[in-house]
N, C-alpha and C positions, 0 to 999 in steps of 0.2 A: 732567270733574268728578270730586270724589272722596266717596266716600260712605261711612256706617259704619252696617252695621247691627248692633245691640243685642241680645245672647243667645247661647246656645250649642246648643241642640236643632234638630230633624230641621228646624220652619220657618225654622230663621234658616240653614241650609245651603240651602235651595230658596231664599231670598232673596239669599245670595249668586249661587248658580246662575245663578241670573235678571238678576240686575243687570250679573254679570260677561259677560254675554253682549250688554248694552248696547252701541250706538256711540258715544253720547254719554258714560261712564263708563270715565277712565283707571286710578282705584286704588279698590279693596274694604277696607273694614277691618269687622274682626268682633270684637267683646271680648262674652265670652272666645270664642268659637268654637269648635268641634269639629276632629279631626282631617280630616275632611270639607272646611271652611269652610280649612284651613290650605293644601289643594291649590289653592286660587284664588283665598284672599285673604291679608291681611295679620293672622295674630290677634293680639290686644292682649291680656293680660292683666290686664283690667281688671272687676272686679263690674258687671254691668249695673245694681247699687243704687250706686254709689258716682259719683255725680254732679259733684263735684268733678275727680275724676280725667277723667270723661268730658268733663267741657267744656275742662279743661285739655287733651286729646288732639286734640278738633275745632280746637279753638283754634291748635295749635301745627302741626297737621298741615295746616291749612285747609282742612278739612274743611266739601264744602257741602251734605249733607243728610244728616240720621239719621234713620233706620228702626228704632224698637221693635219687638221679637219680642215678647219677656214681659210679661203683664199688673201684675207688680209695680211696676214704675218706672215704668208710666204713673199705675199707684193712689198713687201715692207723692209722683208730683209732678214727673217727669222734664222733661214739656215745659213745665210751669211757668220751671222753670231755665232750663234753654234760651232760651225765650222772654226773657226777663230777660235774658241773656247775647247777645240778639240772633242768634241762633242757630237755624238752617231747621230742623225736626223733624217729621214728622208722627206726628199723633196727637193724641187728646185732653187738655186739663189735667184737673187732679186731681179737678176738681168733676164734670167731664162722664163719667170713665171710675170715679164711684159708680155706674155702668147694671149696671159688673162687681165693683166692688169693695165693693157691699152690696146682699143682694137685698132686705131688705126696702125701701130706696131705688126701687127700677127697681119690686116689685110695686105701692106706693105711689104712683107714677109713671103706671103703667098703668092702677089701678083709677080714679084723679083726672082720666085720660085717653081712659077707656072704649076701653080698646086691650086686644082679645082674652087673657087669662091665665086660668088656673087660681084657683079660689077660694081662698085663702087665710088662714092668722093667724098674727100674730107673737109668741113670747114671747121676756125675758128672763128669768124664773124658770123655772125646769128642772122645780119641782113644778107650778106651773100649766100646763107643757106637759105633765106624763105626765097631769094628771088631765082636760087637756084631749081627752088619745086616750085616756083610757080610757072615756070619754062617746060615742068614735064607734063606730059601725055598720056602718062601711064601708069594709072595706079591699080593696085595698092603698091605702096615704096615704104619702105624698112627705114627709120630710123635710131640712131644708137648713143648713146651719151658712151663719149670712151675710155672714162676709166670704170673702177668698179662700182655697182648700183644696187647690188643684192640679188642679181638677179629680174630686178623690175625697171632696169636704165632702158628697156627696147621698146615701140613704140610701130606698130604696123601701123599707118596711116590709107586708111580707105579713100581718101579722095585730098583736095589741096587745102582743103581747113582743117583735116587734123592736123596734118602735116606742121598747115604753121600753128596751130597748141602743142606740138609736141617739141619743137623749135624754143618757144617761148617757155615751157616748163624745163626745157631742160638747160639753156643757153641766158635766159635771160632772169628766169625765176630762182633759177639754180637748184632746181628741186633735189640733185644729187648730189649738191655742193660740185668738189672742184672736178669729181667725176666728168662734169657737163660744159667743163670750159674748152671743148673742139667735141663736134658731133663727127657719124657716119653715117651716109644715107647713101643704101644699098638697094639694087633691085630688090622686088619680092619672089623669090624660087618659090616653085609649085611643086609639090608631093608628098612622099612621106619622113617624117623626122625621125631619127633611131639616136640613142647613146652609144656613144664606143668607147671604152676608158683600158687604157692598156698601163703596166709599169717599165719603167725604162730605167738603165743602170748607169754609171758613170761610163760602160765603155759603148755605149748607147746599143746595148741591148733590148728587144720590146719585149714584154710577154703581155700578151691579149689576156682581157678579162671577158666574162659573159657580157653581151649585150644586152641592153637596156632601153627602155623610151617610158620616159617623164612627161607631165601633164601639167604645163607651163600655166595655164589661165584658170580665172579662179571659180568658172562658170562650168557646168556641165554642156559638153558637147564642143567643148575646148571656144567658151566666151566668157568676156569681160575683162579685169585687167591682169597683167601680166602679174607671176608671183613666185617665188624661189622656189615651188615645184607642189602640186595637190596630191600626188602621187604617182606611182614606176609600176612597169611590168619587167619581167626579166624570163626569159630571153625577149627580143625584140624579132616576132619574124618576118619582117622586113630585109634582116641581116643574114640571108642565107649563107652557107659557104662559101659561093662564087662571091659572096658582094662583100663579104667579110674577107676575102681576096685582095678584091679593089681598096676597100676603105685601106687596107694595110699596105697595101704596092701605091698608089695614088695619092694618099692624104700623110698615112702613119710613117710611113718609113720617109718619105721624103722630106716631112718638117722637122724628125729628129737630124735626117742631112743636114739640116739647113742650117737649122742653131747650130749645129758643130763648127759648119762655114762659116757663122757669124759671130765664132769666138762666145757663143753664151749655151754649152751644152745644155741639152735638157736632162737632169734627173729625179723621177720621183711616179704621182699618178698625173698621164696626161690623159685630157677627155676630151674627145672630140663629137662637137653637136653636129650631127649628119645631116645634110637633108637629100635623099632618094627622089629624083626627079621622075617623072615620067615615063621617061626611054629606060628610067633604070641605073640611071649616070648617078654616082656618089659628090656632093660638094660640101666644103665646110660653112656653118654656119657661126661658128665659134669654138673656141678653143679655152677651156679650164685646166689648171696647175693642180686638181688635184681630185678627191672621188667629188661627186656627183651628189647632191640631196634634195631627192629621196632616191634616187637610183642605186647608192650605197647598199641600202635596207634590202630591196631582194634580190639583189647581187651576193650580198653576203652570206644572204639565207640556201643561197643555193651553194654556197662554196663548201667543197668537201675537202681540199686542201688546207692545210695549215698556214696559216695568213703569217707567222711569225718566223717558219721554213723559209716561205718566201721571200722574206726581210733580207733574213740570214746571205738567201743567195745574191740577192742584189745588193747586198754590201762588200760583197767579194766581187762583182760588176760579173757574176756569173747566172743572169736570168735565162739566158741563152740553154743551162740545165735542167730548166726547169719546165714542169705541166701540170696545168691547174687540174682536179676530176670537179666535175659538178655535178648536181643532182638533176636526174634530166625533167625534174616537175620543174613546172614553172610556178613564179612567185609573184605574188602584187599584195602591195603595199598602198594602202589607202592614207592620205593625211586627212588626219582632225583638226582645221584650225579655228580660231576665235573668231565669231562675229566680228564683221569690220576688216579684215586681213582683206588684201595688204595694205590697206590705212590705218587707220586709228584703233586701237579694243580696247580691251577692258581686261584687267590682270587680275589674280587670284581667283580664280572661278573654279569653284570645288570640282572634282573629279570623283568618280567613284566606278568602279566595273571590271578594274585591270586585270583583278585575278581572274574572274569570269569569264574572261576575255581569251585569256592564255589555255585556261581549263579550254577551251575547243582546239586548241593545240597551235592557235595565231602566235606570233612575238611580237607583242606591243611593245616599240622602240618609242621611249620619250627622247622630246626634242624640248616644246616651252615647258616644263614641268620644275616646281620646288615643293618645299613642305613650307605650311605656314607656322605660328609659333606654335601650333596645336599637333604641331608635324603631321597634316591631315594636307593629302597632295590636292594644289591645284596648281592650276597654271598660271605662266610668268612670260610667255611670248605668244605671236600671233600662230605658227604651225607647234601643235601640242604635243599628237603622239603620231606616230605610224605604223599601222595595225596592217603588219605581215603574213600573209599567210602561201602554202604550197598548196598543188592539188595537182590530181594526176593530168590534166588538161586546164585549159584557161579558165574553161566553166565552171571547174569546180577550184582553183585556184579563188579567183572571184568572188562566187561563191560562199569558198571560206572566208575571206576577210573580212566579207560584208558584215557575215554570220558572227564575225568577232566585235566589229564595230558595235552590231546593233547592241551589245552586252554593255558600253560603256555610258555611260549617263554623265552630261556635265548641262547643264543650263548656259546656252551660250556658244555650243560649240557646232560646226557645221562639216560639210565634207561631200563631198563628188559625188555622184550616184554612178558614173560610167566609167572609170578609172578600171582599163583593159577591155574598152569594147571595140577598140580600134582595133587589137592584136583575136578578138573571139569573129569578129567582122569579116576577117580575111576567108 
């Protein structure tokens, strides 16, 4: 068969990885793809927003199933079209994947559904939010620009002057554009955060994937500003059995209820950002329409299932047959990204180390990576590659990645030093 998956960062290169490793999968197409995705599949240069083009490719290509990476085109309305176009997709339409593409939608959703979240209020007015933090008592308070932001719309405010800079950047400056036209300002929950991303079918089937926890901030020791993820560990153990219980009796099965209640089933990858309180109690902190990145990377690296089996069952709405095997090493995944991320950088900065890198037995997943006219790789975005690796424990898991990292040379590039010391801490 022939497949295309949609995107061009670190998860849509493990998604190639992965598929192209398939029995049953003859051709890979990736629009736009990285130089990564170009080693083993077919890149198209094609917008993952330009739908027209995209159905005209399945179309002419014969192309028989598409994989969305990026959360835009599913908010947008991708498998809408498709679906119209008679065309295999997974993933949610555009009604279902508001869980990611507005939070006050998905808080809304949970408080109507008694499904564990943080207290919350929504404003559109910018002055009835600053005057509404400056009536609180209690900080640190969570705020949320609520459409999508890249991952950098959120906004933990330590006392009542960030609070209103976070207000003013996102409500009045518009730093997210029309993301930021109605904010959310949530308690701040205390403990620890896990990934959980399961697949769900059209007869709303779940099948759980390994658990994961990402590394949101762009500072080591989780400071500075927020950023679309410095890198994953996989498994998360935080997530024991019994709690992997709860998230799926508490959070997972009850918001697939819910959409089905509310006429916008969910189908495709749903993620749920966890956060583990104290006492132990599971709550949502958010909800994504689809994988995870950088969580993808050594989620995938651990999967021993056939990602394309999988597909297969969940287009028959039979995931319900299925069970993933995993590898029971754990995997982390380091990002390398550009000085300046997540502001401003600086593009084309030569690369050089990859094979070196791999020779220790890591999977360097490119995310910002092209070739220039000299077709000599450098980089084309702020998160570059993610340098994966297993080990028979966290420590050497770690370890190896690091081991792989130190191989790569680029002038320019940066990355975590503690990315899994939270899961070797335990």
């Amino acid at each position: 068969m022939k497949v295309l998956v949609i995107g061009g960062g670190g998860r849509e290169h493990a998604l190639v990885w992965m598929i192209e490793q398939s029995f049953f999968v003859r051709t890979v197409f990736c629009a736009p793809g990285n130089a990564g995705t170009n080693q083993i599949a077919t890149n198209v240069d094609i917008d993952p927003n330009d739908f027209d083009a995209l159905v005209d490719l399945v179309k002419n290509e014969n192309i028989d199933l598409t994989i969305v990476g990026p959360e835009e085109p599913l908010t947008r309305g991708i498998v809408d079209v498709f679906r119209k176009n008679g065309l295999m997709i997974f993933g949610p339409n555009a009604k279902a994947a508001m869980l990611e593409g507005s939070k006050s939608f998905t808080k809304n959703l949970l408080k109507k559904y008694k499904i564990p979240s943080a207290k919350y209020q929504i404003f559109t007015d910018p002055d009835f939010a600053e005057q509404y933090v400056r009536d609180q008592n209690d900080f640190p308070i969570v705020i949320k620009a609520d459409g999508l932001a890249a991952g950098k719309g959120v906004f933990i405010c330590a006392d009542l002057n960030e609070s209103i800079v976070a207000i003013k950047e996102i409500m009045k400056d518009r730093k997210f554009g029309v993301a930021g036209a109605s904010i959310v300002i949530e308690e701040f929950l205390q403990g620890e955060e896990a990934s959980y991303i399961v697949m769900v079918d059209y007869n709303g089937n779940v099948l759980p994937l390994a658990s994961s926890q990402d590394h949101k901030r762009v500072g080591n020791g989780d400071t500075g500003l927020n950023t679309g993820g410095m890198g994953a560990y996989s498994p998360a153990p935080a997530v024991t059995p019994e709690m992997e219980k709860r998230i799926l009796n508490e959070i997972i099965y009850p918001t697939v209820a819910a959409m089905e209640k509310e006429e916008c089933p969910f189908t495709g990858f749903l993620y749920a950002g966890i956060m583990i309180d104290p006492s132990g109690n599971p709550y949502v902190l958010e909800f994504n329409v689809r994988l995870g990145d950088p969580e993808t990377q050594p989620i995938l690296a651990r999967m021993k299932t056939d990602l394309i089996t999988l597909m297969t069952f969940a287009s028959r709405g039979a995931l319900n047959e299925c069970e993933i095997k995993w590898d029971p090493q754990p995997a982390v995944c380091v990002v390398m990204a550009t000085e300046g991320y997540p502001g401003s950088y600086e593009k084309g900065l030569p690369i050089d180390g990859i094979k070196r890198a791999e020779e220790t037995g890591a999977i360097v997943f490119h995310a910002g990576t092209t070739l220039d006219k000299n077709c000599a790789l450098v980089s084309s975005g702020g998160r570059v590659l993610g340098v994966t690796a297993l080990g028979r424990d966290f420590v050497t898991a770690q370890k190896n990645a690091y081991q792989a990292v130190e191989e790569i040379t680029s002038t320019g590039l940066f990355y975590r030093n503690d990315i899994a010391d939270r899961a070797i801490g335990r």
